[in-house]
PDB file with SEQRES, HELIX, SHEET and CRYST1 records, atoms N, CA, C and O in Angstrom:
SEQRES   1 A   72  UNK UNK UNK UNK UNK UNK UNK UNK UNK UNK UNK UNK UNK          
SEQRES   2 A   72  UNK UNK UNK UNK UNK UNK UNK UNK UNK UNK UNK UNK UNK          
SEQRES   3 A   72  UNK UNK UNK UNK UNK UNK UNK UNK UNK UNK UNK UNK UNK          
SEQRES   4 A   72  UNK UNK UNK UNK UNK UNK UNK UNK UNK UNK UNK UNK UNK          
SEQRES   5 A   72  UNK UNK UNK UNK UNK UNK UNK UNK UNK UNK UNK UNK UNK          
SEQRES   6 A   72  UNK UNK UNK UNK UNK UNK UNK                                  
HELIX    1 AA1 UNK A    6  UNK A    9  1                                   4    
HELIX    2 AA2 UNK A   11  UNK A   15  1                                   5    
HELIX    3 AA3 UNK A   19  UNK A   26  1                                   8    
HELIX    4 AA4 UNK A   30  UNK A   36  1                                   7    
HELIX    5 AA5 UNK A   47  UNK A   53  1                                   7    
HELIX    6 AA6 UNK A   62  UNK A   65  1                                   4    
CRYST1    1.000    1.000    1.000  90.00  90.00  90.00 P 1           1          
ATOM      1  N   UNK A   1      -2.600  14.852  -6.018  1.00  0.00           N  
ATOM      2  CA  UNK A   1      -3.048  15.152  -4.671  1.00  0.00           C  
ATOM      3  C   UNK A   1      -2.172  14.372  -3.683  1.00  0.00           C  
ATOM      4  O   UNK A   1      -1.911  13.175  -3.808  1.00  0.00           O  
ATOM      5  N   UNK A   2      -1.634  15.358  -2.438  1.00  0.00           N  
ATOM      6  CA  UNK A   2      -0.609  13.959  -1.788  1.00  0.00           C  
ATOM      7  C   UNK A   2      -1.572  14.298  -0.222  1.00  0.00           C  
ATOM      8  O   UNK A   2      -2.326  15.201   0.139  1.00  0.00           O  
ATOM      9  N   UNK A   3      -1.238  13.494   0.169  1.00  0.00           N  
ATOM     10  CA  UNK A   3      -1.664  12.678   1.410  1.00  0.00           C  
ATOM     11  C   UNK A   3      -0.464  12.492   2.091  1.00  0.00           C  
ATOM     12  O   UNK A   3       0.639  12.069   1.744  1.00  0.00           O  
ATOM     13  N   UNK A   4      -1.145  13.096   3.632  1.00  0.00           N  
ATOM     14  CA  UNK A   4      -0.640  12.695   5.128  1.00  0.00           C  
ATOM     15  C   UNK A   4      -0.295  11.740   5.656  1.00  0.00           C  
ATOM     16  O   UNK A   4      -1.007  11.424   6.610  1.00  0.00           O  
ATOM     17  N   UNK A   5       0.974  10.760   5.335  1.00  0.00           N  
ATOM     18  CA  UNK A   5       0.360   9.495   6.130  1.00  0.00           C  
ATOM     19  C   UNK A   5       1.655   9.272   7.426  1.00  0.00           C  
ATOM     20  O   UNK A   5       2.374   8.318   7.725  1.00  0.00           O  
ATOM     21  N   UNK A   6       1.512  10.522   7.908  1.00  0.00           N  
ATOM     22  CA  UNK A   6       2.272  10.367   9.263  1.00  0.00           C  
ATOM     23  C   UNK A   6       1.858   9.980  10.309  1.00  0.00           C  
ATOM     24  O   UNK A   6       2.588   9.859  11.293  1.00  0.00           O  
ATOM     25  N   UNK A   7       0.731   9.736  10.306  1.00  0.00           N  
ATOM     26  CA  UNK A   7       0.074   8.937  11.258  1.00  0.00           C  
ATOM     27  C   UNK A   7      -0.228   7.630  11.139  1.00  0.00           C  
ATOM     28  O   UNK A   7      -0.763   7.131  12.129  1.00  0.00           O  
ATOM     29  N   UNK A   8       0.045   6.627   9.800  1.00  0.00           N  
ATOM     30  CA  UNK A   8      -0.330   6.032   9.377  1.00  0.00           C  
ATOM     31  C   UNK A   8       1.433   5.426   9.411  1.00  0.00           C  
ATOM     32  O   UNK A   8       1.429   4.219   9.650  1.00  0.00           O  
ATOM     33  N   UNK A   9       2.892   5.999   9.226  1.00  0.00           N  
ATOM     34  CA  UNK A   9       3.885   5.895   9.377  1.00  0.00           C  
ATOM     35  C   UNK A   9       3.753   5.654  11.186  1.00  0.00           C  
ATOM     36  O   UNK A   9       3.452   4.486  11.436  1.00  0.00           O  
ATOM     37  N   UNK A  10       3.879   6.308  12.122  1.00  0.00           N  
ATOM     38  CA  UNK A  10       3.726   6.161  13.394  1.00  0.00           C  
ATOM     39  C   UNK A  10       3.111   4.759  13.513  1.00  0.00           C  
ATOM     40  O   UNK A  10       3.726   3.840  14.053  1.00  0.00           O  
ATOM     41  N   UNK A  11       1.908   4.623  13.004  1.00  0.00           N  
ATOM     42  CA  UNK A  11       1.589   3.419  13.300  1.00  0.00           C  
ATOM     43  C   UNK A  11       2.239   2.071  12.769  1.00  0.00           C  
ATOM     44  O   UNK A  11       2.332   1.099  13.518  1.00  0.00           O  
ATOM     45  N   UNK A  12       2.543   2.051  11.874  1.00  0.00           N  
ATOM     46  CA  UNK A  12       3.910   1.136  11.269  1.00  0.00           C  
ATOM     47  C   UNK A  12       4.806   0.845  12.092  1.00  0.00           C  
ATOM     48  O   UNK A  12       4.956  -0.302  12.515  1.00  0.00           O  
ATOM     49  N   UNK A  13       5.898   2.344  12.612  1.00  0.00           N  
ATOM     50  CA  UNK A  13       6.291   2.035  13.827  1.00  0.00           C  
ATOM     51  C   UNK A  13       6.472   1.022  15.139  1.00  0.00           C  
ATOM     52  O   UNK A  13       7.258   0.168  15.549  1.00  0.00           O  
ATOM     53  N   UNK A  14       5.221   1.681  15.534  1.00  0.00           N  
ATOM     54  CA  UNK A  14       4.478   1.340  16.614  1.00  0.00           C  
ATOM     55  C   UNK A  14       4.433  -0.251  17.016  1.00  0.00           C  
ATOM     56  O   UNK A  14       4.750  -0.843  18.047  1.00  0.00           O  
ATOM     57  N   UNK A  15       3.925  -0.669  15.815  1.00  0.00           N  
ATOM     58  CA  UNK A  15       3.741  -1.854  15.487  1.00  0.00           C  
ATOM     59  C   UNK A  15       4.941  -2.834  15.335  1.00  0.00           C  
ATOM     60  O   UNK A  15       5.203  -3.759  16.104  1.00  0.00           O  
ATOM     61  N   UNK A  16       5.649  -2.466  14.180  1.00  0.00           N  
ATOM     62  CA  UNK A  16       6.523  -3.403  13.229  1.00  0.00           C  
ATOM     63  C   UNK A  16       8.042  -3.068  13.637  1.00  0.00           C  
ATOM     64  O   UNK A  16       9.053  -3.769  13.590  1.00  0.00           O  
ATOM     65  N   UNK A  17       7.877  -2.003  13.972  1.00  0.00           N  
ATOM     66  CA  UNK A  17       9.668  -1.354  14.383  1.00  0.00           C  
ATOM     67  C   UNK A  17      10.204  -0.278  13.579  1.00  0.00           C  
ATOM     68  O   UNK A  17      10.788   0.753  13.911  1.00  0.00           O  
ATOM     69  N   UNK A  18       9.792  -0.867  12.146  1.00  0.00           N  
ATOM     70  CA  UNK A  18      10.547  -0.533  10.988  1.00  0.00           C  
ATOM     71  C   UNK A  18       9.793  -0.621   9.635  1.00  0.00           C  
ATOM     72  O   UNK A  18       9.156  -1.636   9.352  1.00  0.00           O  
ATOM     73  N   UNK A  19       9.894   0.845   8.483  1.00  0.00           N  
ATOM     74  CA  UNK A  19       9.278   0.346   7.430  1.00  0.00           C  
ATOM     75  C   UNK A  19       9.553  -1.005   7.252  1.00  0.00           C  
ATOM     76  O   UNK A  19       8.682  -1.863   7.400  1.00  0.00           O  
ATOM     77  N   UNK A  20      11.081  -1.338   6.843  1.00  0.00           N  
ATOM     78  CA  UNK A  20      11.355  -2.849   6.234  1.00  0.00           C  
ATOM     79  C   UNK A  20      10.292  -4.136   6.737  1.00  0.00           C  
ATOM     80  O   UNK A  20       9.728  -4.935   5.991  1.00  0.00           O  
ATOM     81  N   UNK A  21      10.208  -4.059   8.348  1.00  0.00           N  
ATOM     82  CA  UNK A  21       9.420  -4.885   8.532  1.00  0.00           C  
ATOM     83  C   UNK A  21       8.028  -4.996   7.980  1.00  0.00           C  
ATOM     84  O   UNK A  21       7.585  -5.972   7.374  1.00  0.00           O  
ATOM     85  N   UNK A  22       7.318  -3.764   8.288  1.00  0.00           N  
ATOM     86  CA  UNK A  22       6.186  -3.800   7.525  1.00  0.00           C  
ATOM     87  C   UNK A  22       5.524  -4.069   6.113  1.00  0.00           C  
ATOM     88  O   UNK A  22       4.426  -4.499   5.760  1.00  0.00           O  
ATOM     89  N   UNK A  23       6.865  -3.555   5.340  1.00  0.00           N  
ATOM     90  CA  UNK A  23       6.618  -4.154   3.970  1.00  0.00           C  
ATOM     91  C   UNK A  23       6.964  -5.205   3.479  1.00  0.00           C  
ATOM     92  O   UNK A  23       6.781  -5.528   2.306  1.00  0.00           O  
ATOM     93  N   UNK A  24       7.693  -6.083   4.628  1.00  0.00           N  
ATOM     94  CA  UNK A  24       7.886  -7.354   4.459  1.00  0.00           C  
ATOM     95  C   UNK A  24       6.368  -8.015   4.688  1.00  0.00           C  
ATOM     96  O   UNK A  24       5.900  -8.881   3.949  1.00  0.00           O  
ATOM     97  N   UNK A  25       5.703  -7.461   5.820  1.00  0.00           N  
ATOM     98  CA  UNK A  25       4.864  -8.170   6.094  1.00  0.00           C  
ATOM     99  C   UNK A  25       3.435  -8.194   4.809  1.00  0.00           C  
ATOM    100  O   UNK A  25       2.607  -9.039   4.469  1.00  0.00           O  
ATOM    101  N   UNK A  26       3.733  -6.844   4.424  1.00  0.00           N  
ATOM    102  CA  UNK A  26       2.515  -6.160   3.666  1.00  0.00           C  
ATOM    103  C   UNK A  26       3.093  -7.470   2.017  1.00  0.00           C  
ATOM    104  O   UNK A  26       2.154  -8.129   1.572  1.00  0.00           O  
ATOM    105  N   UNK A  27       3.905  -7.600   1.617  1.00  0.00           N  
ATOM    106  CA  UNK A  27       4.433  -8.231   0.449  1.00  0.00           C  
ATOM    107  C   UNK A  27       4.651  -6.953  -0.296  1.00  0.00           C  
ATOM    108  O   UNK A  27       4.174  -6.803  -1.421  1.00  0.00           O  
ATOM    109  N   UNK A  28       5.357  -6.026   0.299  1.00  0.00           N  
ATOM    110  CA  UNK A  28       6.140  -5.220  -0.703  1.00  0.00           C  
ATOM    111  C   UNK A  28       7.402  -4.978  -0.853  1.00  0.00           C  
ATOM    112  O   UNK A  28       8.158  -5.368   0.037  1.00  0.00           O  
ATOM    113  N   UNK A  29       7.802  -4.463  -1.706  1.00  0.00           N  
ATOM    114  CA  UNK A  29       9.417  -4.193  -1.495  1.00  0.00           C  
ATOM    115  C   UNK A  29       9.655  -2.634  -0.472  1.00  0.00           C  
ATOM    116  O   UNK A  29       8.787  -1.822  -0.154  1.00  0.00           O  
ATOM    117  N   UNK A  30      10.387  -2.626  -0.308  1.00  0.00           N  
ATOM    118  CA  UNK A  30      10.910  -1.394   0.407  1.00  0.00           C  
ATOM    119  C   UNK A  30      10.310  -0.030  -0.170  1.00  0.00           C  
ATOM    120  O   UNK A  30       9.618   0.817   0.393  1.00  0.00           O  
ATOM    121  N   UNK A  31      10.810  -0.095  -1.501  1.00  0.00           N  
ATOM    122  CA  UNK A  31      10.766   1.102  -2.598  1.00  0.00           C  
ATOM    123  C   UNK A  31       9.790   0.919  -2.496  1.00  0.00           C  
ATOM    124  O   UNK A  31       9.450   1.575  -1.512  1.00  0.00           O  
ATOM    125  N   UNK A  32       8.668   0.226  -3.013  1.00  0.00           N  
ATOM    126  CA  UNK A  32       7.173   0.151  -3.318  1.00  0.00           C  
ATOM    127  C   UNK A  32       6.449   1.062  -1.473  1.00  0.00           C  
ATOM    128  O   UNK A  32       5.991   2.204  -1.421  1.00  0.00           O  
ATOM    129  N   UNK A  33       6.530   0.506  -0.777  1.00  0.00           N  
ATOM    130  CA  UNK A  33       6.104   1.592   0.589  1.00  0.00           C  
ATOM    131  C   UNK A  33       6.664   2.555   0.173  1.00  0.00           C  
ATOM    132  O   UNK A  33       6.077   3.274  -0.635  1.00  0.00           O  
ATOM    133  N   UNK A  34       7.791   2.817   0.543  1.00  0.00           N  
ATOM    134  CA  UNK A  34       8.712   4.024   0.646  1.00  0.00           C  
ATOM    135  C   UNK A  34       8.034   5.420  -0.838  1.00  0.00           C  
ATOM    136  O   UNK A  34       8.269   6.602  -1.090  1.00  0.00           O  
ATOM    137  N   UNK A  35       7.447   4.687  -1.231  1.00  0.00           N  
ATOM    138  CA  UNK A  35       6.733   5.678  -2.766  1.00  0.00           C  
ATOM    139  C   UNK A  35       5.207   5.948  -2.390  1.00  0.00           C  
ATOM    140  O   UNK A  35       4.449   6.778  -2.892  1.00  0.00           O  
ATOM    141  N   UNK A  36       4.992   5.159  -1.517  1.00  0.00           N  
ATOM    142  CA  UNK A  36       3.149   5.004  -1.166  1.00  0.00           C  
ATOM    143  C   UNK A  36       3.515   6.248  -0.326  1.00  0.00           C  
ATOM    144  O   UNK A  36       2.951   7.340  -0.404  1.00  0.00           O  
ATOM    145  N   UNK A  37       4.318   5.996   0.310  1.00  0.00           N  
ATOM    146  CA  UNK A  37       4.136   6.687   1.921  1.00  0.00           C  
ATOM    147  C   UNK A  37       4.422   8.171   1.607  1.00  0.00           C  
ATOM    148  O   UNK A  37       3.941   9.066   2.301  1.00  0.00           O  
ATOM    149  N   UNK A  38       5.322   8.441   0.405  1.00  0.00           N  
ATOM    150  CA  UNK A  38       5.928   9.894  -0.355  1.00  0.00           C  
ATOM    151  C   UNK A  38       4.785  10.234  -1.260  1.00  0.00           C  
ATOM    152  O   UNK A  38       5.003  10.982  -2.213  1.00  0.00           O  
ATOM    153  N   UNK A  39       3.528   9.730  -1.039  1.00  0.00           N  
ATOM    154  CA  UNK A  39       2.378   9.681  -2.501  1.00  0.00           C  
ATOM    155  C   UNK A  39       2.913  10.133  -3.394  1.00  0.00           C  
ATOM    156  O   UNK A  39       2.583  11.193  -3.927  1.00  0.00           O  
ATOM    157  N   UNK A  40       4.282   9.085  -3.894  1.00  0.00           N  
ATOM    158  CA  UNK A  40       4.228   9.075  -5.249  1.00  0.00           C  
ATOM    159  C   UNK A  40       3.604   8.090  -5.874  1.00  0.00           C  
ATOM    160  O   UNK A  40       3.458   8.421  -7.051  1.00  0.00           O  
ATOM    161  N   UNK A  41       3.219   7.173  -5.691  1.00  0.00           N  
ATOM    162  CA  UNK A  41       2.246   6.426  -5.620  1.00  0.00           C  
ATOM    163  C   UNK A  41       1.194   6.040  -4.920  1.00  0.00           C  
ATOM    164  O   UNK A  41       1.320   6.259  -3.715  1.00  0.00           O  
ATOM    165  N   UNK A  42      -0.061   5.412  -5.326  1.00  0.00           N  
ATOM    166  CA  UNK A  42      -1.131   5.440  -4.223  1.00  0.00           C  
ATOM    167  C   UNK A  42      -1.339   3.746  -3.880  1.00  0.00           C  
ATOM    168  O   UNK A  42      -0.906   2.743  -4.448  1.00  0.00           O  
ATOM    169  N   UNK A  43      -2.198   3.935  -2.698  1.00  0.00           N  
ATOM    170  CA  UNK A  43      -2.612   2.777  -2.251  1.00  0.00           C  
ATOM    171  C   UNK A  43      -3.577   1.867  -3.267  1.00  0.00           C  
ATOM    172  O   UNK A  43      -4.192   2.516  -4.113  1.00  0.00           O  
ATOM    173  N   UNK A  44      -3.748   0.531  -3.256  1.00  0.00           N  
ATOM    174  CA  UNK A  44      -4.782   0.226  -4.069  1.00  0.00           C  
ATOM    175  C   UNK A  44      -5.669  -0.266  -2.833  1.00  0.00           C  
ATOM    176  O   UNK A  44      -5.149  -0.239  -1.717  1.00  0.00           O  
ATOM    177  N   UNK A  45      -6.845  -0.666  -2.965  1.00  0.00           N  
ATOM    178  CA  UNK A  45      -7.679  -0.916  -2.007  1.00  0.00           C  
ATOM    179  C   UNK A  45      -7.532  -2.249  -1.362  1.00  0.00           C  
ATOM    180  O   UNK A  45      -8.171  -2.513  -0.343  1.00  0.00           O  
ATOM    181  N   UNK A  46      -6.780  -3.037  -1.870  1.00  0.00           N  
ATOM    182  CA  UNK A  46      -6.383  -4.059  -1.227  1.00  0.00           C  
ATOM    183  C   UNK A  46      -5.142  -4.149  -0.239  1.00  0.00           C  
ATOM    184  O   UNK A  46      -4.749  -5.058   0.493  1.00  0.00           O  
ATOM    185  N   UNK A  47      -4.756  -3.098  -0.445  1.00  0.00           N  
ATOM    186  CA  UNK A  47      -3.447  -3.038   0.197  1.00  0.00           C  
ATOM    187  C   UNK A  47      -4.038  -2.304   1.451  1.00  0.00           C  
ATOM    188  O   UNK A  47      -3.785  -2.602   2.618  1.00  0.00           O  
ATOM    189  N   UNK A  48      -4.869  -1.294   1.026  1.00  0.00           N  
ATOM    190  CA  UNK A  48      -5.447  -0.853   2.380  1.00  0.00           C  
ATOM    191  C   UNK A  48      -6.111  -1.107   3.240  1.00  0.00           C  
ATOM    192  O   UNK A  48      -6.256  -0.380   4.223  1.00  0.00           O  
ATOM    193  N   UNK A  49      -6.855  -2.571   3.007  1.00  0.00           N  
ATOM    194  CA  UNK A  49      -7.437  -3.100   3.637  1.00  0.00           C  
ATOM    195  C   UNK A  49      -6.280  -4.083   4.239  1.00  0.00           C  
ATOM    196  O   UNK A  49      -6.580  -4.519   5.350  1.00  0.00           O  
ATOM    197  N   UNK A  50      -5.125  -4.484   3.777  1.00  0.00           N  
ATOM    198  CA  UNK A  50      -4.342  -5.362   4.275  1.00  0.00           C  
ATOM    199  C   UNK A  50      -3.905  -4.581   4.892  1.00  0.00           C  
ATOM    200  O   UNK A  50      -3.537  -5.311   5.812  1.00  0.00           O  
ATOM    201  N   UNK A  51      -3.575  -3.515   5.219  1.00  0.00           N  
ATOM    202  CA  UNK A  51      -2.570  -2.755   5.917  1.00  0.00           C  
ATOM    203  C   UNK A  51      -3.161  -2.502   7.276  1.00  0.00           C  
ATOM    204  O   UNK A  51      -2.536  -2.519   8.337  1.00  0.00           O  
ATOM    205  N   UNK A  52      -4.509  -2.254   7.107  1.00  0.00           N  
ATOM    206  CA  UNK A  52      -5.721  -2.381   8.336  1.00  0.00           C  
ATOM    207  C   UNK A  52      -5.622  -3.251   8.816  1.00  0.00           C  
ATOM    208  O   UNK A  52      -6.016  -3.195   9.981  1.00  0.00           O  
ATOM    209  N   UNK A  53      -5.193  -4.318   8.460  1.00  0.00           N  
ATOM    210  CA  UNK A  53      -5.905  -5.660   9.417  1.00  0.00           C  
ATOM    211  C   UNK A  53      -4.273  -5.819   9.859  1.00  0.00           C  
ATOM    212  O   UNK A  53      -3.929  -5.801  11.041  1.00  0.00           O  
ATOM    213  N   UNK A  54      -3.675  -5.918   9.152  1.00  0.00           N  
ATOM    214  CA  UNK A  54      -2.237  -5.915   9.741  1.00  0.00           C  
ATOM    215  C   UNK A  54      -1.601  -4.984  11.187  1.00  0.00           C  
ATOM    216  O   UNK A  54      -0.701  -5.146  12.012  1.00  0.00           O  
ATOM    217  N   UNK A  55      -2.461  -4.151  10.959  1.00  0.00           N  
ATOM    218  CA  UNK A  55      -2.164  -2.718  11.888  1.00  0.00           C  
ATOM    219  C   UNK A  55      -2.925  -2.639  12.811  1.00  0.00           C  
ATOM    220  O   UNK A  55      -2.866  -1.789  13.699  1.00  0.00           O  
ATOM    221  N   UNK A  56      -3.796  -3.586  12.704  1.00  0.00           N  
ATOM    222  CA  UNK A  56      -5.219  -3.510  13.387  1.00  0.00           C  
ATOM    223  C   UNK A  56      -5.749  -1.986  13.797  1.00  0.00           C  
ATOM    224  O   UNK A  56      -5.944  -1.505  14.913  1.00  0.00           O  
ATOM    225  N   UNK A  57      -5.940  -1.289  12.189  1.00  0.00           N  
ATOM    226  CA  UNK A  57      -6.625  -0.151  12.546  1.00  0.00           C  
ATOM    227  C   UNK A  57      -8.258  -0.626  11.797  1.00  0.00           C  
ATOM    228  O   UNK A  57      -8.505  -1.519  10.986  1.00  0.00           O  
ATOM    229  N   UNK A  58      -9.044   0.242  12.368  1.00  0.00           N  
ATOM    230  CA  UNK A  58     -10.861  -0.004  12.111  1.00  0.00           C  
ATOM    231  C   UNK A  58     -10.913   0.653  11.373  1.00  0.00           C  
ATOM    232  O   UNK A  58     -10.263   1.684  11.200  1.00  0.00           O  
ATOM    233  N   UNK A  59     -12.096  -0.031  10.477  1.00  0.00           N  
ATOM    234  CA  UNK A  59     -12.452   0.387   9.507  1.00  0.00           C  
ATOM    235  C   UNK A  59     -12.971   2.114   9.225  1.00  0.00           C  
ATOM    236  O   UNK A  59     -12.658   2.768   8.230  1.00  0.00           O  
ATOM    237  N   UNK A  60     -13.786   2.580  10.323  1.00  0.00           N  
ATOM    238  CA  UNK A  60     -14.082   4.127  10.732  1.00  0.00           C  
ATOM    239  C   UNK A  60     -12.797   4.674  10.915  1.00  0.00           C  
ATOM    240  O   UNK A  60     -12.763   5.898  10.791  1.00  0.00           O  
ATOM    241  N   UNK A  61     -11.707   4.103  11.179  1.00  0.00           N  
ATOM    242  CA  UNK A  61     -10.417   5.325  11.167  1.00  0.00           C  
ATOM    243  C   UNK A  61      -9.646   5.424   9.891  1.00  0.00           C  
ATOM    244  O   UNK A  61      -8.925   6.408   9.724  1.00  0.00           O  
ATOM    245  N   UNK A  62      -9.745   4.342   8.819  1.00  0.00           N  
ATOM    246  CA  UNK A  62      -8.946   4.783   7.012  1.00  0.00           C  
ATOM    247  C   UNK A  62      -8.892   5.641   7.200  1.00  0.00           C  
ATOM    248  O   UNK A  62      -7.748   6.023   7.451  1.00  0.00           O  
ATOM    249  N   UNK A  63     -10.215   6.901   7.269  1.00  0.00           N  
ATOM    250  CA  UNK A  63      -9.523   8.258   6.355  1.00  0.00           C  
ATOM    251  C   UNK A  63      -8.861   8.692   7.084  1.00  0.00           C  
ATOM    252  O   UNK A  63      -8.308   9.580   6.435  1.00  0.00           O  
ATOM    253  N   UNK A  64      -8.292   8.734   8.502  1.00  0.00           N  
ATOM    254  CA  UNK A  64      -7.813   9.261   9.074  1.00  0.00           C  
ATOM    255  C   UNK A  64      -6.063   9.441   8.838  1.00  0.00           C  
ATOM    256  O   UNK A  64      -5.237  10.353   8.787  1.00  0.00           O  
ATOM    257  N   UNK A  65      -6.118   7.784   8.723  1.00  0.00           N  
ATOM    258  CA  UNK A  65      -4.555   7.016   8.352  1.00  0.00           C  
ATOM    259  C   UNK A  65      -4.174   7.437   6.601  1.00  0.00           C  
ATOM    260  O   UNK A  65      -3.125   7.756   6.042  1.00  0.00           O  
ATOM    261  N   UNK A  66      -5.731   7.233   6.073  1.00  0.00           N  
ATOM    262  CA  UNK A  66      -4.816   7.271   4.237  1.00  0.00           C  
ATOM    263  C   UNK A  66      -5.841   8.105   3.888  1.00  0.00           C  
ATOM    264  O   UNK A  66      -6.483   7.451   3.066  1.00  0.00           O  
ATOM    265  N   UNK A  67      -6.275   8.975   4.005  1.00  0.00           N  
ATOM    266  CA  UNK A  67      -6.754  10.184   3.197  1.00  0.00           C  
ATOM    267  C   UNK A  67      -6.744  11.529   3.848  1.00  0.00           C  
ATOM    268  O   UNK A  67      -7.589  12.342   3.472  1.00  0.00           O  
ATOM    269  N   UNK A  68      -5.830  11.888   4.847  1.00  0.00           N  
ATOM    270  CA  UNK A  68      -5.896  13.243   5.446  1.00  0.00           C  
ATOM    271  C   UNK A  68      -4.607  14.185   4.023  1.00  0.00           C  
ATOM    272  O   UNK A  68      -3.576  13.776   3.489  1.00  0.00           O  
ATOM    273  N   UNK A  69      -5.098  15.030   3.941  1.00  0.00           N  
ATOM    274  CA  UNK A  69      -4.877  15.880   3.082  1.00  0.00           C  
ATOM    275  C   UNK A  69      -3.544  16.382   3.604  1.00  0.00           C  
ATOM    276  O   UNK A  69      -3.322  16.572   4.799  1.00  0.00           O  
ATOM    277  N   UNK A  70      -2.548  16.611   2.485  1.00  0.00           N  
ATOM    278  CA  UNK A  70      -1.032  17.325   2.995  1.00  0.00           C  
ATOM    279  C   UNK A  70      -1.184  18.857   3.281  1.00  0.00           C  
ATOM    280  O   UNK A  70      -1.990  19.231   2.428  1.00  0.00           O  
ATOM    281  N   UNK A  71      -0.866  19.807   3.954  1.00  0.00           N  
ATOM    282  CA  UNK A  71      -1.554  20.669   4.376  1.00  0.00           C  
ATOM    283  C   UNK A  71       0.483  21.372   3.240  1.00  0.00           C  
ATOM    284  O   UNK A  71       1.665  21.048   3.358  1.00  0.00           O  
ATOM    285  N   UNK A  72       0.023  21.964   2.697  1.00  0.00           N  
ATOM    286  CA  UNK A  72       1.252  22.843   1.697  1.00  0.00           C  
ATOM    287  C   UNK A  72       1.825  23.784   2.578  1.00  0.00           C  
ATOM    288  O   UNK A  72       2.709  24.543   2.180  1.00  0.00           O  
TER     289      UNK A  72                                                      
END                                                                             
């Protein structure tokens, strides 16, 4: 199942400048985002909660950021 997270990229943006920065901040490597964000891999729940507080998005908006559905 892949997931939308262009809104969830924007906000990275927004924020950080740059994936690199963000996954510096998050403690990931580049590749490791860069695979989340392509759902080839998924989030674990800790990461999504770090990524929230980092991003300062609320808790009522997750699904918005990491579970909107890829529309094919």
């Amino acid at each position: 199942m892949a997931y939308d997270y262009s809104k969830l990229l924007g906000r990275i943006i927004e924020k950080y400048g740059s994936q690199a920065k963000f996954s510096g901040a998050m403690g990931l490597s580049e590749r490791s985002l860069s695979l989340k964000l392509n759902s080839k891999v998924g989030f674990k729940q800790s990461e999504i909660a770090k990524a929230c507080k980092l991003l300062d998005i609320a808790e009522s908006d997750i699904p918005e950021y990491f579970f909107t559905l890829k529309v094919q």
